[in-house]
PDB file of N, H, CA, C and O in Angstrom:
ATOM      1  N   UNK A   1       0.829  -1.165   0.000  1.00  0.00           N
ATOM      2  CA  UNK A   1       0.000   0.000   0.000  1.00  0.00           C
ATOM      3  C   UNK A   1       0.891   1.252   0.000  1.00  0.00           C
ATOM      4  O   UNK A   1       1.913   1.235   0.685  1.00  0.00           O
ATOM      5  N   UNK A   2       0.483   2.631  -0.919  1.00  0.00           N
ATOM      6  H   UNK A   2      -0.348   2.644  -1.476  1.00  0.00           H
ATOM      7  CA  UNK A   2       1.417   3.455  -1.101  1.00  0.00           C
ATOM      8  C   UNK A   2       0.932   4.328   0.226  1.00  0.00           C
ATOM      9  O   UNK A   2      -0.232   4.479   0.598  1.00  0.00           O
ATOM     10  N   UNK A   3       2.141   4.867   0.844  1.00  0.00           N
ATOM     11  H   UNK A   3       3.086   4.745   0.542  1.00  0.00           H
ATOM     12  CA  UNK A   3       1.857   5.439   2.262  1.00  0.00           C
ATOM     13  C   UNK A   3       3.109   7.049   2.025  1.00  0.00           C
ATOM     14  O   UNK A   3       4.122   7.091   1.327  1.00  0.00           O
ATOM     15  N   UNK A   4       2.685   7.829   2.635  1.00  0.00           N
ATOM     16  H   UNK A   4       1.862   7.796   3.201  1.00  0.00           H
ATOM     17  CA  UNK A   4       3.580   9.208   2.630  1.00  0.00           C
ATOM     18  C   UNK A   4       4.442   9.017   3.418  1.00  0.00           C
ATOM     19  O   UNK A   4       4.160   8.601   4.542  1.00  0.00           O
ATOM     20  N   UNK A   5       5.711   9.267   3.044  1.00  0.00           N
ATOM     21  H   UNK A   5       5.940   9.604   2.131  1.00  0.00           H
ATOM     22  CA  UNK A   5       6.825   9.401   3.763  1.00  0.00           C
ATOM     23  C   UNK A   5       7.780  10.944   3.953  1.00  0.00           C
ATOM     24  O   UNK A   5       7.811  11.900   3.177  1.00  0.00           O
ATOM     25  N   UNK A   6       8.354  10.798   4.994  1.00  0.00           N
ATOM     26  H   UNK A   6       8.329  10.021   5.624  1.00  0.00           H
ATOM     27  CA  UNK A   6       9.328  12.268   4.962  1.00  0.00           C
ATOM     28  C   UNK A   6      10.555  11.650   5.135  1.00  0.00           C
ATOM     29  O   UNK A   6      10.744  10.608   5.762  1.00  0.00           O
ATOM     30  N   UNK A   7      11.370  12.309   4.570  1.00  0.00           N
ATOM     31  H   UNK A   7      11.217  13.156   4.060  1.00  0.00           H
ATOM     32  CA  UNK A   7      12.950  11.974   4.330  1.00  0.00           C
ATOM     33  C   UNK A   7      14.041  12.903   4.738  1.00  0.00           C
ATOM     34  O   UNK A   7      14.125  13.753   3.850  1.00  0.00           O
ATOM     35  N   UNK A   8      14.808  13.102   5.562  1.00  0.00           N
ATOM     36  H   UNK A   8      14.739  12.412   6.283  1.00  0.00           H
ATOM     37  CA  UNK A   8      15.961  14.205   5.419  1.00  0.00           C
ATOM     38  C   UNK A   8      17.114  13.021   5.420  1.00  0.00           C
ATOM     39  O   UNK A   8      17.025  11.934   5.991  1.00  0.00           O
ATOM     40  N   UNK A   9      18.531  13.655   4.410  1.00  0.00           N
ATOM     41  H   UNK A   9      18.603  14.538   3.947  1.00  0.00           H
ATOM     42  CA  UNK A   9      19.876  13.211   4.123  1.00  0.00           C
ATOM     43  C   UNK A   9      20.763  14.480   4.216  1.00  0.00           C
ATOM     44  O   UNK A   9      20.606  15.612   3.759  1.00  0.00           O
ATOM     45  N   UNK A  10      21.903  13.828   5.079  1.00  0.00           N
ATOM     46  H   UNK A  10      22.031  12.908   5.451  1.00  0.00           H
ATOM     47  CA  UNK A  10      22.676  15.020   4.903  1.00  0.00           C
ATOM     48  C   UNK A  10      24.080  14.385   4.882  1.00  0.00           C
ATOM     49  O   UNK A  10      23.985  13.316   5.484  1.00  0.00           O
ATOM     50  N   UNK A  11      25.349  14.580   4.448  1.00  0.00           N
ATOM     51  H   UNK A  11      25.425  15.449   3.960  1.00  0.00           H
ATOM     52  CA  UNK A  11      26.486  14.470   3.676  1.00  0.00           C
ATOM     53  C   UNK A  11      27.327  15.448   3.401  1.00  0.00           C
ATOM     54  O   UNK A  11      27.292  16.662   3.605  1.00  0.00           O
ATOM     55  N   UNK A  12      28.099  14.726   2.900  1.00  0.00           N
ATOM     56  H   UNK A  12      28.127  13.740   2.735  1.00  0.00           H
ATOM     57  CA  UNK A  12      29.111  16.030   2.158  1.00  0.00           C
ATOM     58  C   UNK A  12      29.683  16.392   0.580  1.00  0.00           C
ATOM     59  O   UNK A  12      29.140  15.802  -0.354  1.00  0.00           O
ATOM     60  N   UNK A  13      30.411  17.035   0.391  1.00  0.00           N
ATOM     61  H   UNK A  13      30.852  17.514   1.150  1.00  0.00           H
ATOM     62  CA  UNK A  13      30.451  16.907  -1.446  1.00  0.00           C
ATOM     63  C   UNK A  13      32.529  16.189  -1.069  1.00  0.00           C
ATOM     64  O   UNK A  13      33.096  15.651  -0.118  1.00  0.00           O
ATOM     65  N   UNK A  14      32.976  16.696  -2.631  1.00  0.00           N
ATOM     66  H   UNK A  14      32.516  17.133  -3.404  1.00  0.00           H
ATOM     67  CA  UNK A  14      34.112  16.130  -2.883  1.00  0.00           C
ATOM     68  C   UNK A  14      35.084  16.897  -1.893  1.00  0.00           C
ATOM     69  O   UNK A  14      35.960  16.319  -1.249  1.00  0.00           O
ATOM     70  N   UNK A  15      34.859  18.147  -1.843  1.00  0.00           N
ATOM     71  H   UNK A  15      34.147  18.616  -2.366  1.00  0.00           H
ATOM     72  CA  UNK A  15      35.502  19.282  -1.151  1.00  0.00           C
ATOM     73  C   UNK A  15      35.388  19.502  -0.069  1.00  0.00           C
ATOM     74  O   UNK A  15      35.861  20.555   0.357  1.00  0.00           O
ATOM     75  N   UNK A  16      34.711  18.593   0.821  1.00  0.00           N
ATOM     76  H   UNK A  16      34.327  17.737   0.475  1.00  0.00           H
ATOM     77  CA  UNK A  16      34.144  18.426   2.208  1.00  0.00           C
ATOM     78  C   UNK A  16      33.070  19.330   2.487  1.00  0.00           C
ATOM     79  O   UNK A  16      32.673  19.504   3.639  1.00  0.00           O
ATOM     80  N   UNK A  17      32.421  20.105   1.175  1.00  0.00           N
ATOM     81  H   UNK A  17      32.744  19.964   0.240  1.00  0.00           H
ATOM     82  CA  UNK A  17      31.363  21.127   2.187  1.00  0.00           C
ATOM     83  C   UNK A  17      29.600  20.155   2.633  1.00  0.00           C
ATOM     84  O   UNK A  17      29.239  19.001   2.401  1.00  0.00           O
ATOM     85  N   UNK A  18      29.187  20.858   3.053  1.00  0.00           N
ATOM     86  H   UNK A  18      29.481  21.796   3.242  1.00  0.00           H
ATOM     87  CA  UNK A  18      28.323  20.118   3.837  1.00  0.00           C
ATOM     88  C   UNK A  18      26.900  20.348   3.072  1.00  0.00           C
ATOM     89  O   UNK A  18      26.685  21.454   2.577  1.00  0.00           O
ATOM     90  N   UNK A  19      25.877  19.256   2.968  1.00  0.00           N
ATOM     91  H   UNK A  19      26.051  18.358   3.370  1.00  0.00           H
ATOM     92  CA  UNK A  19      24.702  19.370   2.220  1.00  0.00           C
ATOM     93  C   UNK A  19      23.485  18.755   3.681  1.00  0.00           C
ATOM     94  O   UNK A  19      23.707  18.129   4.718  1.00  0.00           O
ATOM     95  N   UNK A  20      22.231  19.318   3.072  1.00  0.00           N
ATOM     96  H   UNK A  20      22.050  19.826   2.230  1.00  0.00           H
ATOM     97  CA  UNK A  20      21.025  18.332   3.737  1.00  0.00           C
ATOM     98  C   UNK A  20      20.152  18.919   2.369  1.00  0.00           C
ATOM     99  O   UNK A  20      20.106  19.961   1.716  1.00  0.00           O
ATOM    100  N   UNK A  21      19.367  17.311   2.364  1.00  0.00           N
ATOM    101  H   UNK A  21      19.405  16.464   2.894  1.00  0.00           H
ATOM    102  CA  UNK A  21      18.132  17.669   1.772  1.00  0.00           C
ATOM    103  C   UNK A  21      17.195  16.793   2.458  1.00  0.00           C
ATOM    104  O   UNK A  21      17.417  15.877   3.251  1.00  0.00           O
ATOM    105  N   UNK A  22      15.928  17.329   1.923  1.00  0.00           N
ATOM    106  H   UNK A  22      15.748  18.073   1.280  1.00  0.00           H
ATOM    107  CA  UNK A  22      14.488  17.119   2.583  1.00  0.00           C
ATOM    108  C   UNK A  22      13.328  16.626   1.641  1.00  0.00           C
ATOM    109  O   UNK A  22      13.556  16.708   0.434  1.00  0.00           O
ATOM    110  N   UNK A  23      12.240  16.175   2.000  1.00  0.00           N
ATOM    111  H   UNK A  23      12.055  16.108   2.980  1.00  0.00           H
ATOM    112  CA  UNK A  23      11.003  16.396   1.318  1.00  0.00           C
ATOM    113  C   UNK A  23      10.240  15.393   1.449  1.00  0.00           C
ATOM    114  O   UNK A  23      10.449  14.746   2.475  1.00  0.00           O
ATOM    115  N   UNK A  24       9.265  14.953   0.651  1.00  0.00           N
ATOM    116  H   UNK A  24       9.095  15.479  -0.183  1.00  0.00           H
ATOM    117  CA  UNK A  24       8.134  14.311   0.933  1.00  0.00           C
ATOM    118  C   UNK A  24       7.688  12.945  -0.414  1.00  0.00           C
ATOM    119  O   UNK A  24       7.394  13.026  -1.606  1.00  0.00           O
ATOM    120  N   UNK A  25       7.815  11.971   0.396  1.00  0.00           N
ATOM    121  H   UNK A  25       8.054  11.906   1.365  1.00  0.00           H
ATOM    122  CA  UNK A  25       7.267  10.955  -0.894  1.00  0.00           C
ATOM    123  C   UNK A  25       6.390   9.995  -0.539  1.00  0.00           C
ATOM    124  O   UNK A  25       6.319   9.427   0.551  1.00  0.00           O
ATOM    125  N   UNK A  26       5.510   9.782  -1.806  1.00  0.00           N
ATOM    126  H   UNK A  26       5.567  10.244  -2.691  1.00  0.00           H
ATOM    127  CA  UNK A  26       4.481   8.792  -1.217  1.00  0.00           C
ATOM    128  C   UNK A  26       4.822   7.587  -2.432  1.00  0.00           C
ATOM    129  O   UNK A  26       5.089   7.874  -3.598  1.00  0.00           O
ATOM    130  N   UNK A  27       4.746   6.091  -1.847  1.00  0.00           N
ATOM    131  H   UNK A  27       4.530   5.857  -0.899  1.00  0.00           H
ATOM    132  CA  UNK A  27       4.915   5.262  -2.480  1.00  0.00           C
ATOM    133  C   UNK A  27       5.109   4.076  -1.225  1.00  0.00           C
ATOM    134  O   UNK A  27       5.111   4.206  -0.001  1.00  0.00           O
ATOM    135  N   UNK A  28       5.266   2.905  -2.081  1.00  0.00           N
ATOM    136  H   UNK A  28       5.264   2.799  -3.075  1.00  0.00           H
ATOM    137  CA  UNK A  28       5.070   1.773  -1.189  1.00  0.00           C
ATOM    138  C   UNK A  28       6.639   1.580   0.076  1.00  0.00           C
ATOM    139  O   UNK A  28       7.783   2.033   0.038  1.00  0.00           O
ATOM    140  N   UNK A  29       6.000   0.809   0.937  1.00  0.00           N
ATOM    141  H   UNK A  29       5.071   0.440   0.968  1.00  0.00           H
ATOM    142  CA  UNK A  29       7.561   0.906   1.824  1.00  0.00           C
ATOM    143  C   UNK A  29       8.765   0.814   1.520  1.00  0.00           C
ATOM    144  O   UNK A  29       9.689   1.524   1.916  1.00  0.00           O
ATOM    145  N   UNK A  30       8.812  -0.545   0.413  1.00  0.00           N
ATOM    146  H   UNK A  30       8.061  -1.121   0.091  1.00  0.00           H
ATOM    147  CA  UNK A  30      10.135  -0.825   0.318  1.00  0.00           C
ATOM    148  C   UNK A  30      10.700   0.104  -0.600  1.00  0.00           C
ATOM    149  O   UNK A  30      11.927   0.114  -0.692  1.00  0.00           O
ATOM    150  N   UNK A  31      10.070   0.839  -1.254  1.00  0.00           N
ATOM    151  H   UNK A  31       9.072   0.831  -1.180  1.00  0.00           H
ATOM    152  CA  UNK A  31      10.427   1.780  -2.138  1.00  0.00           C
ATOM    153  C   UNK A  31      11.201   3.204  -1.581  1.00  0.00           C
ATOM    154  O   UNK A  31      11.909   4.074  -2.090  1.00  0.00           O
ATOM    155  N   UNK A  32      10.648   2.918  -0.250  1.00  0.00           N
ATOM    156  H   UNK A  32      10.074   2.211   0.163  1.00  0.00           H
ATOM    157  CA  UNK A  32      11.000   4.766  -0.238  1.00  0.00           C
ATOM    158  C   UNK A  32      12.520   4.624   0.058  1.00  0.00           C
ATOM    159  O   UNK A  32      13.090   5.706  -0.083  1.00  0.00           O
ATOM    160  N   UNK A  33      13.244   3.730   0.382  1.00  0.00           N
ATOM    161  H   UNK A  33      12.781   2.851   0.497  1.00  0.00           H
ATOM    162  CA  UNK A  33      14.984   4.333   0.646  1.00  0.00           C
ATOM    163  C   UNK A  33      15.301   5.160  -1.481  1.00  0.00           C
ATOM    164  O   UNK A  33      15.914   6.158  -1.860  1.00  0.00           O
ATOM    165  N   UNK A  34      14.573   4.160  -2.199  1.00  0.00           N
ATOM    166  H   UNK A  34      14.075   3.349  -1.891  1.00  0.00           H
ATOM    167  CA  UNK A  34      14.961   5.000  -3.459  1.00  0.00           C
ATOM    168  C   UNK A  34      14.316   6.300  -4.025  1.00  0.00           C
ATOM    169  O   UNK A  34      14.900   7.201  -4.628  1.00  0.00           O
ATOM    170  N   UNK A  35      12.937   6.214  -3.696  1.00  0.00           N
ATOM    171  H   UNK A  35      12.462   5.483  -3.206  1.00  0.00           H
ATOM    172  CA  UNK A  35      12.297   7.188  -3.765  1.00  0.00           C
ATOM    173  C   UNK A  35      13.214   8.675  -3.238  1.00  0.00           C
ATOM    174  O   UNK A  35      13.453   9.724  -3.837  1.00  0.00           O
ATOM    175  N   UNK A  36      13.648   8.088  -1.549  1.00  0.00           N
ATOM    176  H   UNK A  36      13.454   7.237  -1.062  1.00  0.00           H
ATOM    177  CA  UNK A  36      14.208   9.867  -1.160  1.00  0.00           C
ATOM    178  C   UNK A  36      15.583   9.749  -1.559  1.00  0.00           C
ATOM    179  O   UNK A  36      16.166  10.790  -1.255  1.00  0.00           O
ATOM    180  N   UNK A  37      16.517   8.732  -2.237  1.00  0.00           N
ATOM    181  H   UNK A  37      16.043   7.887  -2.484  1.00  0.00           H
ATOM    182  CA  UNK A  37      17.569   8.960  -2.854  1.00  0.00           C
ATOM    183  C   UNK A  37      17.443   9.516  -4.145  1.00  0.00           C
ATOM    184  O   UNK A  37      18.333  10.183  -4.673  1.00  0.00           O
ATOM    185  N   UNK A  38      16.454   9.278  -4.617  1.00  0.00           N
ATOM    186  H   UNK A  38      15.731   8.736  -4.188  1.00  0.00           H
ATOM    187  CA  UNK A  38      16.031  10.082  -6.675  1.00  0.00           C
ATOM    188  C   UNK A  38      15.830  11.388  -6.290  1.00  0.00           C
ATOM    189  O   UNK A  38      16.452  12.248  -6.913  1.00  0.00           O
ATOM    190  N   UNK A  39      14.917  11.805  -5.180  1.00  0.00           N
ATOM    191  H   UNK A  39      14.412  11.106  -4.674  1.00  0.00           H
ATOM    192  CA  UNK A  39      14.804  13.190  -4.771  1.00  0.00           C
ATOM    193  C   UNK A  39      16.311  13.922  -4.050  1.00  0.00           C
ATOM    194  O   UNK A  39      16.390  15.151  -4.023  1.00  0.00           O
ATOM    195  N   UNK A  40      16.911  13.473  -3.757  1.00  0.00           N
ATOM    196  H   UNK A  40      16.847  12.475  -3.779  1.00  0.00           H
ATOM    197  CA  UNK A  40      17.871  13.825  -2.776  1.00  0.00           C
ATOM    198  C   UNK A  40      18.921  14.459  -4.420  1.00  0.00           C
ATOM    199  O   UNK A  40      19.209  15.642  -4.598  1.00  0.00           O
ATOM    200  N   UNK A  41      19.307  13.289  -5.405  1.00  0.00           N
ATOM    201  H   UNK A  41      19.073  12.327  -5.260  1.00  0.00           H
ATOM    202  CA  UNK A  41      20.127  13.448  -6.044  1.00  0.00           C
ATOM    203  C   UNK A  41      19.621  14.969  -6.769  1.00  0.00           C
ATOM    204  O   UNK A  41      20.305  15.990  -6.701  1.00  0.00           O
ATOM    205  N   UNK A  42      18.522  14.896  -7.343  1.00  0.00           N
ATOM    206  H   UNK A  42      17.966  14.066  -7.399  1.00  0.00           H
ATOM    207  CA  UNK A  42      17.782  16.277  -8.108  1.00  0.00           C
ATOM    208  C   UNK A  42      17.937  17.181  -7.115  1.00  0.00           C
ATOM    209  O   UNK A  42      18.599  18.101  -7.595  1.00  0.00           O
ATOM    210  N   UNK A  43      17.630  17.450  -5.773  1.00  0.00           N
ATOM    211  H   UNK A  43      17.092  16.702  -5.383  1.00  0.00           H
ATOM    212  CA  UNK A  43      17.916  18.340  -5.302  1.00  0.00           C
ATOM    213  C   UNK A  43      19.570  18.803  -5.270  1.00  0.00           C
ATOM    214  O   UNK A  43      19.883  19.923  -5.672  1.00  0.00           O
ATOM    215  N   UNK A  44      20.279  18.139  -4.917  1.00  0.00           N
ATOM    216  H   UNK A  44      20.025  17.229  -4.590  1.00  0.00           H
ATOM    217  CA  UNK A  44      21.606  18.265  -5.546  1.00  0.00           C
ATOM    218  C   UNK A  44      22.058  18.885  -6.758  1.00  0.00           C
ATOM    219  O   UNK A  44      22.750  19.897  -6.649  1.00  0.00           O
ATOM    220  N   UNK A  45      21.785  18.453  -7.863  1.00  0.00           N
ATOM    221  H   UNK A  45      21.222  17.631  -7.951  1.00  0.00           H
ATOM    222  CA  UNK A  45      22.291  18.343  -8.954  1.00  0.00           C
ATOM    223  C   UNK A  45      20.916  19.668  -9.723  1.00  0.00           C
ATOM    224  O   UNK A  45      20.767  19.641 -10.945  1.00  0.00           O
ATOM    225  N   UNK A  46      20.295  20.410  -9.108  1.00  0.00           N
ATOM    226  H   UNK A  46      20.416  20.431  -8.115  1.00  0.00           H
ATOM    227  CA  UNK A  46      19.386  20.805  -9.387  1.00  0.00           C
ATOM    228  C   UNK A  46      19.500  22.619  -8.592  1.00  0.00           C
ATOM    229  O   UNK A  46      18.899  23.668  -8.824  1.00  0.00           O
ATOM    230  N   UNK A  47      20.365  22.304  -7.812  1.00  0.00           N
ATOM    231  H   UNK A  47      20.854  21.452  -7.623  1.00  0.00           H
ATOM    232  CA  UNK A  47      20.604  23.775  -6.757  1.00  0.00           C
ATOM    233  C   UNK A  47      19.990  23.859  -5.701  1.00  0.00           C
ATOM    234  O   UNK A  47      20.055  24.866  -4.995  1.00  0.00           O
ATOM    235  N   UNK A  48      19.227  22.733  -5.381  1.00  0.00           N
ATOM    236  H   UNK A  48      19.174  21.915  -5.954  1.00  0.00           H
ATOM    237  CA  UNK A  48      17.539  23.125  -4.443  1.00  0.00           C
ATOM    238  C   UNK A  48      18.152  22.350  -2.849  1.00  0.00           C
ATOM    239  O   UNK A  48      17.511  22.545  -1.816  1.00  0.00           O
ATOM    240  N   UNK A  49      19.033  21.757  -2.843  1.00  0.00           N
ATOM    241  H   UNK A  49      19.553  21.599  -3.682  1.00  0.00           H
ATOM    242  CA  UNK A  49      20.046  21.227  -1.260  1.00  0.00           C
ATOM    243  C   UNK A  49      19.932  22.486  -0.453  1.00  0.00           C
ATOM    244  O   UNK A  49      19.559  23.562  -0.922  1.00  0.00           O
ATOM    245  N   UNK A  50      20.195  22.328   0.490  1.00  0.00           N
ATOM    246  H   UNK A  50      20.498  21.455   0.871  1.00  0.00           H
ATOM    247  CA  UNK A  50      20.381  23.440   1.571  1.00  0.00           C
ATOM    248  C   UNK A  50      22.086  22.982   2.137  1.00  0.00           C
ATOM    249  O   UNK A  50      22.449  22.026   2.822  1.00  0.00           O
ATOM    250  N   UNK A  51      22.672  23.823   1.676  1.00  0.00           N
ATOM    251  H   UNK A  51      22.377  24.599   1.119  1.00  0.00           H
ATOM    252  CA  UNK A  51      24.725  24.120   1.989  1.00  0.00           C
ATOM    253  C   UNK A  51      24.890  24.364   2.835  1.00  0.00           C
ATOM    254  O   UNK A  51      24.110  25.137   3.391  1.00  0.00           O
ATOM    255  N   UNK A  52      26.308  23.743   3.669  1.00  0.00           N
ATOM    256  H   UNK A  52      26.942  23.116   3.218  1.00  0.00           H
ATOM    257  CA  UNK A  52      26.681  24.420   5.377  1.00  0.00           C
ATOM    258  C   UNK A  52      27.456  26.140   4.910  1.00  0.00           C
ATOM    259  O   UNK A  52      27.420  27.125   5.648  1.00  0.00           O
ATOM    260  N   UNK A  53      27.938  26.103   3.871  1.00  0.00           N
ATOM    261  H   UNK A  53      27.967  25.303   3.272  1.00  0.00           H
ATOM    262  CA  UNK A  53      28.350  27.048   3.370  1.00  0.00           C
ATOM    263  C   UNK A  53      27.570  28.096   2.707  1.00  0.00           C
ATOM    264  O   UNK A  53      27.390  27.534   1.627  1.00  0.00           O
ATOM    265  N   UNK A  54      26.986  29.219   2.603  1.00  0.00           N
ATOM    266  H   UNK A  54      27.132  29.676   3.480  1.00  0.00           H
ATOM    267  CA  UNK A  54      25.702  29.706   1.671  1.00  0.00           C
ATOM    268  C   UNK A  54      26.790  30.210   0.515  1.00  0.00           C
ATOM    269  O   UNK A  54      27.916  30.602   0.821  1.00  0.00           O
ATOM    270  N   UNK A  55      26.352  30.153  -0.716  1.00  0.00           N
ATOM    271  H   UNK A  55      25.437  29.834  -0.965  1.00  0.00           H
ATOM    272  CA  UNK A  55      26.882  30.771  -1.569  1.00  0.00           C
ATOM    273  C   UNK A  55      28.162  29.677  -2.718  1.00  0.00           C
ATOM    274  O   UNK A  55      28.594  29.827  -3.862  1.00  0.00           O
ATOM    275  N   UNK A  56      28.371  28.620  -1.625  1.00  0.00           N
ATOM    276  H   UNK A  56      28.020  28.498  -0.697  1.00  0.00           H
ATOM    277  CA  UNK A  56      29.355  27.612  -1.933  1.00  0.00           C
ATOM    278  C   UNK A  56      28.604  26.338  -2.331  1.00  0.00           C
ATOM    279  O   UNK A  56      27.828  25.904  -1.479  1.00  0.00           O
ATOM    280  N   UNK A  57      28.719  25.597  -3.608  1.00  0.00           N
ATOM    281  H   UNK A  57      29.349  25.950  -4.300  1.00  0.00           H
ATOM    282  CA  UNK A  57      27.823  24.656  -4.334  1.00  0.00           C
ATOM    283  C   UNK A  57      28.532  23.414  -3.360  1.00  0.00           C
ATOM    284  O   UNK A  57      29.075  23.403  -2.255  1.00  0.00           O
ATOM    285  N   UNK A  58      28.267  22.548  -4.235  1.00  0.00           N
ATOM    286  H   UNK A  58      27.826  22.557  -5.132  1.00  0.00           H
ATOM    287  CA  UNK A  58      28.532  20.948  -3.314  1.00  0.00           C
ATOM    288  C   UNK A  58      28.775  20.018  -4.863  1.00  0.00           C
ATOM    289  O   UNK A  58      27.972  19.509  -5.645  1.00  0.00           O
ATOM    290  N   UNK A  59      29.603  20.063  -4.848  1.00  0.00           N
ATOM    291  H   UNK A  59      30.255  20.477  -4.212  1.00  0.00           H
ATOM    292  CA  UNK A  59      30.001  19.096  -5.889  1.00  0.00           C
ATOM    293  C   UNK A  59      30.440  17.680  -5.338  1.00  0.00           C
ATOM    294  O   UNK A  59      30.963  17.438  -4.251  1.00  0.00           O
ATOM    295  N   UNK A  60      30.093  16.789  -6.366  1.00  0.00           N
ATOM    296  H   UNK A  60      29.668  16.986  -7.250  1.00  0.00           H
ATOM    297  CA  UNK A  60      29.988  15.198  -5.795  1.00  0.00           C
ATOM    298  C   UNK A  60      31.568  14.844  -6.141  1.00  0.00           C
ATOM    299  O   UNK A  60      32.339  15.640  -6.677  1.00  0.00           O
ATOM    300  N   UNK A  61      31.860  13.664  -5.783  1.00  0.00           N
ATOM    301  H   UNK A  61      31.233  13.017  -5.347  1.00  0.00           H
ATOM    302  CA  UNK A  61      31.151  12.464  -5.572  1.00  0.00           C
ATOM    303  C   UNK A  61      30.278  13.155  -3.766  1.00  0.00           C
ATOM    304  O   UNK A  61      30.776  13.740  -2.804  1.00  0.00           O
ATOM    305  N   UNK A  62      29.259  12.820  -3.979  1.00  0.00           N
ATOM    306  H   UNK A  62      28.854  12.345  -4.761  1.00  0.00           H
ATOM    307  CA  UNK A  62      29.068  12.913  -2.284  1.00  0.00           C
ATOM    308  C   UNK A  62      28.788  11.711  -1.781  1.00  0.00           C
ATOM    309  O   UNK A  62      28.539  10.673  -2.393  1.00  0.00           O
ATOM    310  N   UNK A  63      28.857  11.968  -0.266  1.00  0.00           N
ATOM    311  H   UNK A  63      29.059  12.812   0.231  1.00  0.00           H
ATOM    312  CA  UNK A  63      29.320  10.832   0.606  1.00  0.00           C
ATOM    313  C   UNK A  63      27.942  10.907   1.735  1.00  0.00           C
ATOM    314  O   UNK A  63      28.049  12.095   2.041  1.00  0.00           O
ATOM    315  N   UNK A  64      27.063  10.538   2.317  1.00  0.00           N
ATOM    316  H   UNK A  64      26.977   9.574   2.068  1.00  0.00           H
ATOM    317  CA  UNK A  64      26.256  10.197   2.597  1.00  0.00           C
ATOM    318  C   UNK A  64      26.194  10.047   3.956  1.00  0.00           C
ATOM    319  O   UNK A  64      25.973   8.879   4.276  1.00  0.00           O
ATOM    320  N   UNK A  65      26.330  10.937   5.021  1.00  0.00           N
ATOM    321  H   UNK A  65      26.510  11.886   4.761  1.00  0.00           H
ATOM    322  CA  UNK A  65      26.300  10.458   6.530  1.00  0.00           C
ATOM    323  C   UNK A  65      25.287   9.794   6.951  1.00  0.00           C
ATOM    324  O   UNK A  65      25.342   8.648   7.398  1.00  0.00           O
ATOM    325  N   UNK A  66      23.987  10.683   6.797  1.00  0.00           N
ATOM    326  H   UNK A  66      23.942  11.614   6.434  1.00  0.00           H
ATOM    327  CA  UNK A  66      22.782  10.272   7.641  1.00  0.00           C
ATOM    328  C   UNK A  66      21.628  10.251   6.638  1.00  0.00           C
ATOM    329  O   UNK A  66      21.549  10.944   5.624  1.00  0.00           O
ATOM    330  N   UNK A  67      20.692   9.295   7.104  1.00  0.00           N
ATOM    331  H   UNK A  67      20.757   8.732   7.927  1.00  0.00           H
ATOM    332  CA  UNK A  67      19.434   9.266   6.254  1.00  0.00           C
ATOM    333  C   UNK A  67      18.306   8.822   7.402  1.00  0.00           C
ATOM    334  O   UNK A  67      18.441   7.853   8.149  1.00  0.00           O
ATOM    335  N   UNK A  68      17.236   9.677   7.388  1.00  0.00           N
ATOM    336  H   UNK A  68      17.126  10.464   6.781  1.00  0.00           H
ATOM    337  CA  UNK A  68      15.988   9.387   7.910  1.00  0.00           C
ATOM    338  C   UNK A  68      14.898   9.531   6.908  1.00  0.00           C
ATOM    339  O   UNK A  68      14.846  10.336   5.978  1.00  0.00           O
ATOM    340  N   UNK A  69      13.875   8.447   7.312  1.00  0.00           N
ATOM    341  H   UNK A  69      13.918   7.793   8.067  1.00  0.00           H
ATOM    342  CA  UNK A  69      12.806   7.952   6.671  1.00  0.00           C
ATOM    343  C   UNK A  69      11.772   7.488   7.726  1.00  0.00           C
ATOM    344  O   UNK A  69      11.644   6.426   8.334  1.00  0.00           O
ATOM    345  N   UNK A  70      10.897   8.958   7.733  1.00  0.00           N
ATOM    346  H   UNK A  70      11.002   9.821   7.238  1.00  0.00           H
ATOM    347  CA  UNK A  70       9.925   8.220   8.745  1.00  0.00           C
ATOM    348  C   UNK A  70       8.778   8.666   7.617  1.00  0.00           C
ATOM    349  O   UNK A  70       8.746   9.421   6.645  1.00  0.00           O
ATOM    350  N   UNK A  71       7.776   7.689   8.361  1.00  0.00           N
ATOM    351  H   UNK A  71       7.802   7.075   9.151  1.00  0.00           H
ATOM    352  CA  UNK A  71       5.847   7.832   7.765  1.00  0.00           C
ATOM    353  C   UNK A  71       4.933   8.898   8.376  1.00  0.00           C
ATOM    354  O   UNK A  71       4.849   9.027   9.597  1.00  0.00           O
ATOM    355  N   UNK A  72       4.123   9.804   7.353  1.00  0.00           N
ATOM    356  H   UNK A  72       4.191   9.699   6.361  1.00  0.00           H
ATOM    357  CA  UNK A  72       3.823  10.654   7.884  1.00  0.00           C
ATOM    358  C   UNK A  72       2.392  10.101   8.473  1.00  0.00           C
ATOM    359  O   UNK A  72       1.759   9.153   8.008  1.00  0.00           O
ATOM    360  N   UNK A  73       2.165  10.601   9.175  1.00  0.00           N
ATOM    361  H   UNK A  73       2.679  11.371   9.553  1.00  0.00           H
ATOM    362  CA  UNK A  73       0.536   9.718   9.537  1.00  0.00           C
ATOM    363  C   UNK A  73      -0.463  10.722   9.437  1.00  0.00           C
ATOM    364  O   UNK A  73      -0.435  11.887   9.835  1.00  0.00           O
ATOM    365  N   UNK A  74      -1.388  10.062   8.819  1.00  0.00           N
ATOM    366  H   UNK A  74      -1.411   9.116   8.496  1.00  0.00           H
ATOM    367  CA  UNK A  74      -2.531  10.170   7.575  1.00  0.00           C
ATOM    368  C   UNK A  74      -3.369  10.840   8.263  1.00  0.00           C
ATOM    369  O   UNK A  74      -4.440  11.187   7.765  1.00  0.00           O
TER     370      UNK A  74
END
């Protein structure tokens, strides 16, 4: 059953600066670790990340500290 999820990831780029992204997906359980990784990458690669640095991009490879995935309830 497809259920809403919220996601935050946060990491770093090649240069060590610091990223988080966020947002919202609905789809079945086992799906969502990819679901908020497809969103995570577009936000990246898209400008829309939130930087520890303002003004300073985040270029990859990035490296992946933390990931949360909780269900939003309905």
């Amino acid at each position: 059953m497809r259920k809403p999820f919220r996601f935050t990831v946060e990491g770093c780029g090649a240069e060590g600066s610091v990223f988080h992204t966020s947002g919202d997906v609905v789809c079945e359980f086992q799906d969502a670790w990819e679901a908020a990784m497809i969103e995570t990458f577009n936000q990246l690669t898209h400008g829309r990340a939130v930087y520890g640095s303002p003004g300073v991009g985040c270029r990859g490879p990035y490296d992946i500290r933390r990931v949360v995935i909780e269900q939003v309830p309905q």
